[in-house]
One Martini backbone bead per residue (centre of mass of N, CA, C, O) as a GRO file, in nm:
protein
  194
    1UNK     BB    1   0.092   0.037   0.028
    2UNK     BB    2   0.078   0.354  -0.040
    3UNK     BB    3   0.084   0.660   0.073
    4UNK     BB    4  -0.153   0.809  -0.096
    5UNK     BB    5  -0.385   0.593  -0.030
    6UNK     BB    6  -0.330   0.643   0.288
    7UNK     BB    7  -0.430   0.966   0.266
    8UNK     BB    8  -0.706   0.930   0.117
    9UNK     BB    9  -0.844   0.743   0.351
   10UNK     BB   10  -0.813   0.935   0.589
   11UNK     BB   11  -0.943   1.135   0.458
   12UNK     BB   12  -1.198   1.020   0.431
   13UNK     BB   13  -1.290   0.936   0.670
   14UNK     BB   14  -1.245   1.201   0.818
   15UNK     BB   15  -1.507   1.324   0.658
   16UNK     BB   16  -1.715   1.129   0.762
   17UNK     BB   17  -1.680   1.205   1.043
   18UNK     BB   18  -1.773   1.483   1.030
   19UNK     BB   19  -2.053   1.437   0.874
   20UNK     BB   20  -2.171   1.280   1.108
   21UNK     BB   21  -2.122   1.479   1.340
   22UNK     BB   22  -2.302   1.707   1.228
   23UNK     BB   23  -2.544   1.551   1.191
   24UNK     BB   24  -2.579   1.479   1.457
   25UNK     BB   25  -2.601   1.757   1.560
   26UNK     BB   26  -2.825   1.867   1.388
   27UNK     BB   27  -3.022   1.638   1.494
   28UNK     BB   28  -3.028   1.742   1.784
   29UNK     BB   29  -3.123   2.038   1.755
   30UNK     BB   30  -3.374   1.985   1.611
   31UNK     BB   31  -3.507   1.789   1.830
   32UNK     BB   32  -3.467   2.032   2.060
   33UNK     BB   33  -3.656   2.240   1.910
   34UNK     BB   34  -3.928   2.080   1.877
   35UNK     BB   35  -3.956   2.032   2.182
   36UNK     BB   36  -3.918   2.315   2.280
   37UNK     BB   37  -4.212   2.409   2.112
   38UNK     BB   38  -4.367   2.206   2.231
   39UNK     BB   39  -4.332   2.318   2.554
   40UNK     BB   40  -4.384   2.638   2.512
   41UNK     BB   41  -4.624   2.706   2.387
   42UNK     BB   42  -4.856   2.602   2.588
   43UNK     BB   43  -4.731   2.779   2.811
   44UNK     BB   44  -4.772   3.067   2.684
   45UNK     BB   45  -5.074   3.037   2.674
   46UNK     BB   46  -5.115   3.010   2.990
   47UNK     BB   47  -4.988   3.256   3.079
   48UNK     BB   48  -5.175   3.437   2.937
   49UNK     BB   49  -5.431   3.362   3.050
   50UNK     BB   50  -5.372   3.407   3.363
   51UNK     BB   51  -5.321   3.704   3.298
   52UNK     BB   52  -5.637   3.745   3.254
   53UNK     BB   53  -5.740   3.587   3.517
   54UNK     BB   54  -5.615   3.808   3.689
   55UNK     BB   55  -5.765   4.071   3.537
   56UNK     BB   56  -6.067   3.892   3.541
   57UNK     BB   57  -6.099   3.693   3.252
   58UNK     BB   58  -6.337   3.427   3.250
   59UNK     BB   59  -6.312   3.374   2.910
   60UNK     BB   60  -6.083   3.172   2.953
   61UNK     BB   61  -5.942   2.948   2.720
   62UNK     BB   62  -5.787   2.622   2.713
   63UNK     BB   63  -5.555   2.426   2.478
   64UNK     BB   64  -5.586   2.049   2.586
   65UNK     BB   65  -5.503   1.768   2.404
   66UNK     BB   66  -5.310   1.646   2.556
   67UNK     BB   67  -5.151   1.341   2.764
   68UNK     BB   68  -5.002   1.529   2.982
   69UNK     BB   69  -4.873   1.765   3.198
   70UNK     BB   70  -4.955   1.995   2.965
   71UNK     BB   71  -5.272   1.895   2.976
   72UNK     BB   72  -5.339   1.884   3.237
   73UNK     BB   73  -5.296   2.182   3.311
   74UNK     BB   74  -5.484   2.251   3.124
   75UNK     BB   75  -5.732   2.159   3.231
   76UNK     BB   76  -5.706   2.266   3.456
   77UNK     BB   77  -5.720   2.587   3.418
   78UNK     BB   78  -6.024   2.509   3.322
   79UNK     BB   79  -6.117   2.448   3.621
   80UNK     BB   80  -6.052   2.709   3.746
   81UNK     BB   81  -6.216   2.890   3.576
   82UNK     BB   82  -6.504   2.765   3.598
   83UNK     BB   83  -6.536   2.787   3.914
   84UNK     BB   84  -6.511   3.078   3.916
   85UNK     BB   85  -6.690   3.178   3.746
   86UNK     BB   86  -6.953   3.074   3.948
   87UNK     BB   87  -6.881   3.214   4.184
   88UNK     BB   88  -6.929   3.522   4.051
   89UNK     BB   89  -7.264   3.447   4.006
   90UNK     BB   90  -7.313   3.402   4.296
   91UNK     BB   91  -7.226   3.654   4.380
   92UNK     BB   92  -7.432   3.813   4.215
   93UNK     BB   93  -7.687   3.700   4.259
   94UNK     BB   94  -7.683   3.764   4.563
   95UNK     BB   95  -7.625   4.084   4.514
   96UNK     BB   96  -7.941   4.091   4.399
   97UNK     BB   97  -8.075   3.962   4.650
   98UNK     BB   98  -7.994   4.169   4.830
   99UNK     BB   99  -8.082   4.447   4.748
  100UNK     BB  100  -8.320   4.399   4.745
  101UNK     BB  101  -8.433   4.321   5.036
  102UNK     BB  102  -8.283   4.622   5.078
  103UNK     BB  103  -8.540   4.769   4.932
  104UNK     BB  104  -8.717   4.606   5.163
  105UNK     BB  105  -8.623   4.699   5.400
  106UNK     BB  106  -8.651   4.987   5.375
  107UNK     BB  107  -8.886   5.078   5.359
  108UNK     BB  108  -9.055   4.918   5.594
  109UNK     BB  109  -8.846   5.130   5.764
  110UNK     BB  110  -9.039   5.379   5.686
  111UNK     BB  111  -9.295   5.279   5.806
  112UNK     BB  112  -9.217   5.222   6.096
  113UNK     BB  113  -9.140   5.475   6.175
  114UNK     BB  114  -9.409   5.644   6.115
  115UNK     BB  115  -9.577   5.477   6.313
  116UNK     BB  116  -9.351   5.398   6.581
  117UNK     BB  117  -9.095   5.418   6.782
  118UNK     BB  118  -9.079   5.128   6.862
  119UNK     BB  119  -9.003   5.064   6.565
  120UNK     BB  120  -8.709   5.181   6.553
  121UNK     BB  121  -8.550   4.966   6.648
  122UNK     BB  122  -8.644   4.715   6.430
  123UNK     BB  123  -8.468   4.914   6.228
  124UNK     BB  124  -8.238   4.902   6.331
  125UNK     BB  125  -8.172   4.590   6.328
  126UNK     BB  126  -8.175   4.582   6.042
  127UNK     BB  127  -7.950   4.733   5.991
  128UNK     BB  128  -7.757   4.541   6.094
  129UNK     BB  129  -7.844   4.318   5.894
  130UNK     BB  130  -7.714   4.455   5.649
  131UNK     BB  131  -7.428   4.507   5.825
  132UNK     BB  132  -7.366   4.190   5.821
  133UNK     BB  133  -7.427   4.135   5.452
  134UNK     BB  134  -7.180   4.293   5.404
  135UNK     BB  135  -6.974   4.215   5.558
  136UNK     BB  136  -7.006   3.898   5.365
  137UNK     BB  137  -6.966   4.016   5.097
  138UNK     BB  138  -6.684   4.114   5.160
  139UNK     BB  139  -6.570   3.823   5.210
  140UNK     BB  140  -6.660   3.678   4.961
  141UNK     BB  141  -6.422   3.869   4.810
  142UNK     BB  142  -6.192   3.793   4.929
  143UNK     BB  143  -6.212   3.521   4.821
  144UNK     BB  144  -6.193   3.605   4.538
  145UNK     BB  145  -5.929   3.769   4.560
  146UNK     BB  146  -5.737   3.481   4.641
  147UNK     BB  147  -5.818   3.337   4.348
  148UNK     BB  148  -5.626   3.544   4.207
  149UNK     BB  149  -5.409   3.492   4.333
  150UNK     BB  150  -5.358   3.200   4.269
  151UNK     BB  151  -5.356   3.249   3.953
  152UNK     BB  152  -5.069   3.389   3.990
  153UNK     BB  153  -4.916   3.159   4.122
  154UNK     BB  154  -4.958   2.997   3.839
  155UNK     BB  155  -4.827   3.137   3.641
  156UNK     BB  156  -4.531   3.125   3.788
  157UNK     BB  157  -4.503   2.869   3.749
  158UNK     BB  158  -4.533   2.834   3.464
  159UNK     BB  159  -4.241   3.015   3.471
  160UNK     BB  160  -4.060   2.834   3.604
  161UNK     BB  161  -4.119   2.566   3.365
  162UNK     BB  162  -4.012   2.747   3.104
  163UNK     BB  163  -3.715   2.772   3.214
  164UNK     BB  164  -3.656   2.474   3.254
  165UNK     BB  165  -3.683   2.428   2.954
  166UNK     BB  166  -3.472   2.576   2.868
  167UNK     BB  167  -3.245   2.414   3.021
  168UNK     BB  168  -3.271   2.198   2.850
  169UNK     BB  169  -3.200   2.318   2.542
  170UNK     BB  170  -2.913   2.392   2.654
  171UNK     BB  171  -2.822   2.102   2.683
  172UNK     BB  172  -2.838   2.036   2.407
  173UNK     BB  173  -2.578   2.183   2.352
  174UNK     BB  174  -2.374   1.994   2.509
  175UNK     BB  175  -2.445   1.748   2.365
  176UNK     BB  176  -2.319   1.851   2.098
  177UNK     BB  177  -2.002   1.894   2.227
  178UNK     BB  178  -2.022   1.537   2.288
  179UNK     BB  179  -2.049   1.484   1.984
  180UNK     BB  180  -1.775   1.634   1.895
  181UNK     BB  181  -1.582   1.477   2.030
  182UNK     BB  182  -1.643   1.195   1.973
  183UNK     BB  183  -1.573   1.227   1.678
  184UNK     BB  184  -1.287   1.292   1.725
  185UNK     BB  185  -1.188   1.038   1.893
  186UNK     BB  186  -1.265   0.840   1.653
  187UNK     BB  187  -1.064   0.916   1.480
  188UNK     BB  188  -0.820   0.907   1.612
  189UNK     BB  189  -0.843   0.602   1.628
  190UNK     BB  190  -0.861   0.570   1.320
  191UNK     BB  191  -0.545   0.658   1.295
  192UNK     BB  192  -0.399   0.470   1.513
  193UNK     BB  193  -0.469   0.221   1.375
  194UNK     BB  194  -0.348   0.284   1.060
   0.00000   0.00000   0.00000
């Protein structure tokens, strides 16, 4: 075997391997942008919801096709918006039927007062409990208040599940610097052999 043949086998080889590493390497980072954009778009939407149900937007969908943990994140956060939903209807009812209420205790509230002196202490009474359904009301609210809180502490898990993702994303990087790494010593060796 003459020098120049087996310079030639070493290019070639040489060639091989690197374009084999480079494969490697370009398939790499493909699978990891398409996973990344895979898990960080359904994120990305959650987010954005969250962002809307805390602003108090209550007729946010997402979308949750998937059979994953981030499909089941997006259906829980749809069951969470919808009994958000039910509870500040009830609570709207509630408060129509207060005032209804509110507005005929009162009334009855100026006849009592006008028929006998004795009626306006019972007329004082009612305004206390009028003044304990307000303030029921108001604690009501404050319920409403803490489950806004809640979706915003949802939000940021969100948000730091999403940075999760990135940092799988750049280990893809690592990844691809350990098979070009590889494919260098495998030349070596492939060199070292001939």
């Amino acid at each position: 075997i003459d020098k120049s043949g087996v310079r030639a086998m070493r290019g070639r080889r040489f060639l091989g391997a690197m374009l084999a590493g480079v494969a490697l390497v370009a398939l790499g980072l493909g699978v990891g942008w398409v996973l990344t954009g895979r898990w960080l778009r359904p994120l990305e939407s959650m987010a954005r919801a969250s962002e809307s149900v805390a602003k108090g937007d209550l007729l946010v969908k997402i979308e949750a096709d998937s059979e994953d943990e981030i499909g089941t994140l997006g259906r829980s956060l749809n069951g969470m918006v919808t009994t958000l939903r039910e509870v500040v209807d009830k609570i709207q009812e509630a408060s129509v039927q207060v005032a209804s209420s509110a507005g005929q205790i009162s009334a009855n509230a100026r006849l009592i007062m006008q028929g006998a002196s004795g009626q306006a202490q019972a007329a004082e009474e009612t305004s206390t409990s009028m003044e304990e359904m307000a303030a029921s009301i108001q604690t009501v609210a404050g319920s409403a208040q803490g489950l806004a809180s809640y979706v915003e502490e949802t939000s940021s898990s969100i948000t730091e599940t999403g940075a999760s993702i990135e940092e799988v994303a750049r280990s893809g990087g690592t990844l691809a610097q350990t098979v070009t790494e590889a494919s260098a010593t495998i030349e070596e060796m492939t060199v070292s052999i001939d």
